[in-house]
matplotlib code that plots the C-alpha trace (Angstrom):
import matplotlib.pyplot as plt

x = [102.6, 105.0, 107.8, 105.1, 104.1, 108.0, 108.6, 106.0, 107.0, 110.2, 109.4, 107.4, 110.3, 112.6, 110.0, 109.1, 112.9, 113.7, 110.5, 111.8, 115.2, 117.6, 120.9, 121.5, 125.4, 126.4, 129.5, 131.1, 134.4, 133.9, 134.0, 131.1, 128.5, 125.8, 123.1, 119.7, 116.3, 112.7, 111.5, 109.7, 106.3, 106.0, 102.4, 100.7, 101.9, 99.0, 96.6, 97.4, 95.8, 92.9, 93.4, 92.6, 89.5, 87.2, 85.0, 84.5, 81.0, 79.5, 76.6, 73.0, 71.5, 68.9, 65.3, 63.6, 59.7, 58.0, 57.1, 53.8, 51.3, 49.7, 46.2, 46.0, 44.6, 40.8, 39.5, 37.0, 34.4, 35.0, 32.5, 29.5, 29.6, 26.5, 24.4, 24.0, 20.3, 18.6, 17.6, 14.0, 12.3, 11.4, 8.0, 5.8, 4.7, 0.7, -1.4, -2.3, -6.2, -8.1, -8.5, -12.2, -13.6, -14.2, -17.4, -19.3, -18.6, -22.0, -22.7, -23.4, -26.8, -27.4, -27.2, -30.3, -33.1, -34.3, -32.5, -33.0, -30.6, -27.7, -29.1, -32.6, -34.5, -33.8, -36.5, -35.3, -36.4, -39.7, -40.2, -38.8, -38.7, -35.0, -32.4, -30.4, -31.0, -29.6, -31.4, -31.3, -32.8, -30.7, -27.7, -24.8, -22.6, -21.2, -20.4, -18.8, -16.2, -15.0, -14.2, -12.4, -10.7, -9.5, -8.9, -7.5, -4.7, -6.4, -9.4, -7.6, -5.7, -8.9, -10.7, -7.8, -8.9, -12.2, -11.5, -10.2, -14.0, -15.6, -17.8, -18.8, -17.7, -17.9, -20.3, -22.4, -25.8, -26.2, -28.6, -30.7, -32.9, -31.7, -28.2, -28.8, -31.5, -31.7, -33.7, -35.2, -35.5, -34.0, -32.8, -29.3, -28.4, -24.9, -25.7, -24.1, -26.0, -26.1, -27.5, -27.7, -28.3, -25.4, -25.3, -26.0, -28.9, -28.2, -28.4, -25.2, -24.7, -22.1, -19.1, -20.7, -19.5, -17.6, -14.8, -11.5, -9.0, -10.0, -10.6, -14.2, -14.8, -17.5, -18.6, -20.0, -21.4, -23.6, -26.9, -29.2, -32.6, -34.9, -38.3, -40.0, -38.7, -40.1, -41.7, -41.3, -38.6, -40.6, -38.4, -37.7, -40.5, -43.7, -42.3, -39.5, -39.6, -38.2, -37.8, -36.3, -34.2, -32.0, -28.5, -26.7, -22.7, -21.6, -20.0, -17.5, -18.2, -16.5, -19.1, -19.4, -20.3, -21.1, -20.8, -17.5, -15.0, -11.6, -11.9, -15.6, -14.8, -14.5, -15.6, -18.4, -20.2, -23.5, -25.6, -26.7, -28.7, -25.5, -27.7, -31.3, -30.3, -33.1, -33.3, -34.0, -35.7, -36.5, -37.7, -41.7, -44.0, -47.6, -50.3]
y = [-41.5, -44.4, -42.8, -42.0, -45.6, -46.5, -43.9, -44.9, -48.4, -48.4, -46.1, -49.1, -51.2, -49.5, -48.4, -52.4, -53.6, -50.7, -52.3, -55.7, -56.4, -56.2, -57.4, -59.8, -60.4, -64.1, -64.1, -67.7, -69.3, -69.1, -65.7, -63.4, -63.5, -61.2, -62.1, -59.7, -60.8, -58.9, -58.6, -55.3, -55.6, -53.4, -51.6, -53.1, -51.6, -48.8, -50.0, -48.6, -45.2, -45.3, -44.5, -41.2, -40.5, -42.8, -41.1, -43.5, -45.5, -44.8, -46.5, -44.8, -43.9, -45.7, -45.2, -44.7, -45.0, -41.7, -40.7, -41.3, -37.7, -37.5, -36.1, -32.8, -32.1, -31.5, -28.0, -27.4, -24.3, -22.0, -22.2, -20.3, -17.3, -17.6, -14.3, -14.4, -14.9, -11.5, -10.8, -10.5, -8.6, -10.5, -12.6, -10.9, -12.1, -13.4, -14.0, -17.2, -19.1, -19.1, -22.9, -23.7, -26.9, -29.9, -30.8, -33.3, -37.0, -37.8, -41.4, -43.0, -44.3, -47.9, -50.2, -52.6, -49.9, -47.8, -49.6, -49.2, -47.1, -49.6, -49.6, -50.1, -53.7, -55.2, -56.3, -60.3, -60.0, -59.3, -63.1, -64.4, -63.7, -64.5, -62.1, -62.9, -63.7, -67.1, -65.4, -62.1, -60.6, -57.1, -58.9, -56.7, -58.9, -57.2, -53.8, -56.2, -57.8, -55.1, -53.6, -56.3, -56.3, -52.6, -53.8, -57.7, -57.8, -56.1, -57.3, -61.4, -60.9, -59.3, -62.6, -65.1, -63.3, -65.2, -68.0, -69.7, -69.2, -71.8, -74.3, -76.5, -79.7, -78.6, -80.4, -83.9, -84.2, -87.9, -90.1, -92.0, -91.1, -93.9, -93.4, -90.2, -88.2, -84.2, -83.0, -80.2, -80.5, -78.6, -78.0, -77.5, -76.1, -75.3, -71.6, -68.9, -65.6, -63.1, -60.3, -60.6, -58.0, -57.6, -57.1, -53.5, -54.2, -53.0, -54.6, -55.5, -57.1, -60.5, -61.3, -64.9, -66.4, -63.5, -64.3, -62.4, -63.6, -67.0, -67.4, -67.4, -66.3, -68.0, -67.5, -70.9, -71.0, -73.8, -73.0, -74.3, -73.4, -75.1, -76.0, -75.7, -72.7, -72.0, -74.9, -77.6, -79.9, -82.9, -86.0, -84.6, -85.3, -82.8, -82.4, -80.9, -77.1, -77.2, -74.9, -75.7, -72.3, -70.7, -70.1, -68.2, -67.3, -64.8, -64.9, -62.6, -61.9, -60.1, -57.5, -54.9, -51.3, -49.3, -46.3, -46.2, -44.9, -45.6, -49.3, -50.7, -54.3, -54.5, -57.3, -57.1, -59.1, -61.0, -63.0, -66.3, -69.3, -71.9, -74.9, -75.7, -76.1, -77.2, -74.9, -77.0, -75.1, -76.1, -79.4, -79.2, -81.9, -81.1, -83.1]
z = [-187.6, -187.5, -186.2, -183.0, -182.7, -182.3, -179.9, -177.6, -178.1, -176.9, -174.0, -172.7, -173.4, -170.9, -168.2, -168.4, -168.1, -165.2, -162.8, -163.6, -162.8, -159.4, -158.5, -155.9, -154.6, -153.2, -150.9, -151.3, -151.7, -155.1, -157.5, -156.5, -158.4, -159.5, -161.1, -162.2, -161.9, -161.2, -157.5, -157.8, -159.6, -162.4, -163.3, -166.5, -169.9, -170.3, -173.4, -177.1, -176.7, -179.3, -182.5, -183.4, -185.3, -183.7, -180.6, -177.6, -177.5, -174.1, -172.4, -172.5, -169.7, -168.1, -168.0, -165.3, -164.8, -164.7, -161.2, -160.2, -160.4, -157.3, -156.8, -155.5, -152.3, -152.2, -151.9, -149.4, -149.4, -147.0, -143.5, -144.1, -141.6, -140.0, -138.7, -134.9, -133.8, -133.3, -129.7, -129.2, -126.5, -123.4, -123.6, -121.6, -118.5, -118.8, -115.7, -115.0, -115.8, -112.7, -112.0, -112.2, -110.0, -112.1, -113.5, -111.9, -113.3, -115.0, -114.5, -117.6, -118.6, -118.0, -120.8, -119.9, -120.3, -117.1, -114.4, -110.3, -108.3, -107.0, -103.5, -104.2, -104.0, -107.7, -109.6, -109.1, -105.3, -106.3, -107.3, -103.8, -100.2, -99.8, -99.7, -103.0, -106.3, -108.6, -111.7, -112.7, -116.3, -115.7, -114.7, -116.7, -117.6, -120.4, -118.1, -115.7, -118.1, -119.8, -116.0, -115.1, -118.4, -117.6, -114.2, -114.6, -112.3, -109.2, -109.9, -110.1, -107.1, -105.0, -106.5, -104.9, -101.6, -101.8, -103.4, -101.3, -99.3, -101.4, -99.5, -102.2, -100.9, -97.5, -96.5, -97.8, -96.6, -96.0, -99.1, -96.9, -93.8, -92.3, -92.1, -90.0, -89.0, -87.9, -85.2, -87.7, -91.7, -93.7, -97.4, -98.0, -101.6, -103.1, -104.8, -107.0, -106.0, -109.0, -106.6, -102.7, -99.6, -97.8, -93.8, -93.9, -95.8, -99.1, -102.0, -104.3, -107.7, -107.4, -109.7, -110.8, -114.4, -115.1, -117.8, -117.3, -119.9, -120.7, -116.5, -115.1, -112.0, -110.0, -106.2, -104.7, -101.5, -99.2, -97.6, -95.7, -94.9, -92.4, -93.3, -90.0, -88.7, -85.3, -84.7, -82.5, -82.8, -84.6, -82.8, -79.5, -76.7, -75.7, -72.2, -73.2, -74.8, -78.3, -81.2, -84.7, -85.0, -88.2, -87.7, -90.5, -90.8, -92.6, -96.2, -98.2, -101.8, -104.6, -105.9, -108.5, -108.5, -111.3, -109.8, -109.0, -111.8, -110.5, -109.1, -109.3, -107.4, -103.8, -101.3, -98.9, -96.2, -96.3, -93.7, -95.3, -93.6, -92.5, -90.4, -88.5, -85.1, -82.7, -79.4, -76.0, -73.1, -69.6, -68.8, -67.8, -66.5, -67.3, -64.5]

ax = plt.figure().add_subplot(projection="3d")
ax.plot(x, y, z, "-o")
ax.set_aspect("equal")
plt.show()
C-alpha cells in the first residue's frame, strides 16, 4: 500500500516538472546563456483518488409534487332513438253546415215599465201643447249612460259637433220696458229639452245631463215665443195692416235611440220658435 502511494507520487512529480519548464537561449557578447523556466501551463495534479473502502456519498434525488389527477370526462347516455310517428289515414272530408240566417235581434224590454214605441207622442206631451219636453218621468237616464260609456269617444266627438250650437248667451232681453220696446211680446226662455219633435215630426229623446266620464253633457238652447200670436201689432197704428207672427230657426241636437244596437246617438234637426216678428201689410184709409 505504501509502496503504491510513492509510485503515484512521484509520477506527479515528473509529469509536473515536464509541463513546467523551457529553455530560452540569449545571443550577447557575453557567454550564452540558457536558462529554464515554465511557459507552458500544466493541468492541475489530479485529486488523491479516494481511498478504497469508502463508497462515494451522492445527492438524493429531488421530490417532485405529485401530478395533479384530473377528472375524467363525463359520460353522457346515449340519444334515445325515438319511434317515428305512425301515419294515420287521411281525415275524411265532412260536408260543410248549411249557414242558417240570423235570428232576429230581440229588442230588449224597457227598463221604466210599459213604455211607448220611440216614435209615438210620449207621455210628457200630454201635459203641454208645445213640441218638447223640459221634464220627463220615463226619461232613461241610466240606459243612456252606460251607452255612451260603451260608446265614449264617438259619442264625445259627435257631442263637440254641437257644442259649439249653444245660444245661451246669445242673446239679453233688455230689464226695463223703457230701455226698449218690441212691436209684439213675447217670452224668451233659455231651455234644455229632455224630449222634442224633430222636423219630420217624430218624436226623439235628447242627450241632456248625461254624465260621460266625469263630463256632462248638456244641450242649451234660446227660445222665444210670442204671446199674441196673430194678432194685431199692439203699437203700430189701425190704418196700417199688422200681424204679430212666429218665426222659428232650426236647431241640431244630439239624440238617443234605443233601438239601435251598433251606435244609438246620432244628431237630428228640430224647428223651435227663434223671435215675434210683426208682419206689415198695405197701407188702408178707412172714410
Amino acid at each position: 500500500m505504501s509502496l503504491r502511494f510513492v509510485v503515484s507520487l512521484a509520477v506527479v512529480a515528473i509529469v509536473f516538472a515536464d509541463q513546467s519548464s523551457h529553455v530560452s537561449i540569449s545571443h550577447g557578447g557575453g557567454t550564452p546563456a540558457v536558462s529554464h523556466s515554465s511557459s507552458v501551463p500544466h493541468r492541475a495534479a489530479p485529486s488523491p483518488a479516494p481511498p478504497h473502502g469508502h463508497r462515494p456519498s451522492y445527492t438524493p434525488r429531488p421530490t417532485y409534487p405529485p401530478r395533479p389527477s384530473y377528472t375524467p370526462r363525463p359520460t353522457y347516455p346515449t340519444r334515445p332513438t325515438y319511434t317515428p310517428r305512425p301515419t294515420y289515414a287521411p281525415r275524411p272530408t265532412y260536408t260543410p253546415r248549411p249557414s242558417y240566417h240570423p235570428q232576429p235581434s230581440y229588442h230588449p224590454t224597457p227598463a221604466y215599465g210599459q213604455q211607448p214605441s220611440y216614435d209615438a207622442e210620449p207621455a210628457c206631451a200630454a201635459a203641454s201643447s208645445k213640441p218638447w219636453c223640459l221634464e220627463d218621468n220615463e226619461y232613461p237616464t241610466y240606459e243612456i249612460e252606460k251607452a255612451a260609456g260603451d260608446h265614449s269617444d264617438k259619442l264625445l266627438t259627435l257631442y263637440a259637433d254641437v257644442a259649439d250650437l249653444d245660444t245661451k248667451l246669445s242673446l239679453e232681453r233688455p230689464n226695463n220696458l223703457y230701455e226698449e220696446t218690441y212691436l209684439c211680446p213675447s217670452e224668451t226662455a233659455y231651455v234644455r229639452p229632455l224630449r222634442a219633435k224633430n222636423t219630420d215630426g217624430k218624436w226623439r229623446i235628447i242627450v241632456n245631463n248625461i254624465k260621460v266620464h266625469y263630463q256632462t253633457l248638456t244641450q242649451t238652447t234660446r227660445i222665444e215665443e210670442c204671446l199674441t200670436s196673430g194678432d194685431a201689432c199692439p203699437l203700430v197704428p189701425v190704418c196700417y195692416e199688422s200681424k204679430c207672427l212666429q218665426k222659428s230657426i232650426y236647431h241640431r241636437f244630439l239624440v238617443y235611440d234605443p233601438y239601435d244596437q251598433y251606435f244609438p246617438f246620432a244628431i237630428e234637426t228640430f224647428k223651435l220658435p227663434a223671435s215675434c216678428a210683426c208682419l206689415l201689410g198695405a197701407y188702408t184709409i178707412d172714410h
